[in-house]
N, C-alpha and C positions, 0 to 999 in steps of 0.2 A: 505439507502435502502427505496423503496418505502412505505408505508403503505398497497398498496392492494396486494404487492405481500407477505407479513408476512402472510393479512388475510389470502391468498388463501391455502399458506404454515400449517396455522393454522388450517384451515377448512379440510384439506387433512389429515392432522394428526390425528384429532378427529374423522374422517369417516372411516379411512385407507386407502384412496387413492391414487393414484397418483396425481404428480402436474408436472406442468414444469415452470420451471422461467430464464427467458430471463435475459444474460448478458452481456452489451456491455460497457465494460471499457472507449474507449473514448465518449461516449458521459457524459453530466452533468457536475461535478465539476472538479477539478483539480486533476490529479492521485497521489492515495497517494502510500506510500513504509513503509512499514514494514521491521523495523531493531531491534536487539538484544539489550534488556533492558540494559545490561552492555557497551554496544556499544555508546546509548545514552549517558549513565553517564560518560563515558571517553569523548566524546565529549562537556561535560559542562563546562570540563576543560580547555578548547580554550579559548583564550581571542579573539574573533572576533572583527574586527571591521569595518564600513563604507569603502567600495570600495575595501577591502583586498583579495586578487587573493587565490584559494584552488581548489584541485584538488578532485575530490569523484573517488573511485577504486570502480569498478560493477564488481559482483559475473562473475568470468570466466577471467579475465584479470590477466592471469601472467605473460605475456612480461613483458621487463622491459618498461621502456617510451620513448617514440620515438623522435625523433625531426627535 
């Protein structure tokens, strides 16, 4: 997150004002994804390794897999 948009968020908050803050997901870094702490820790368990093929399941997909 920016720095001037916190101030602005900051300065609005001490004043009571409004603010508005601009969000455009793709632009800047690379999109991150927010997953369940236990989720993680079962995935530490994988022994991954270099060039090894896996598939990721996204929230809504209950087909079974197609081919």
């Amino acid at each position: 997150m920016h720095l001037e948009v916190l101030a602005t968020a900051w300065h609005a908050i001490n004043t009571k004002s409004m603010f508005t803050a601009y969000y455009n997901p793709n632009l800047g870094r690379a999109p991150q994804v927010i997953i369940p702490y236990d989720q993680y820790m079962e995935s530490l368990k994988n022994n991954y390794s270099i060039g090894m093929r896996f598939r990721m399941r996204f929230e809504g997909e209950e087909a079974p897999e197609q081919r």
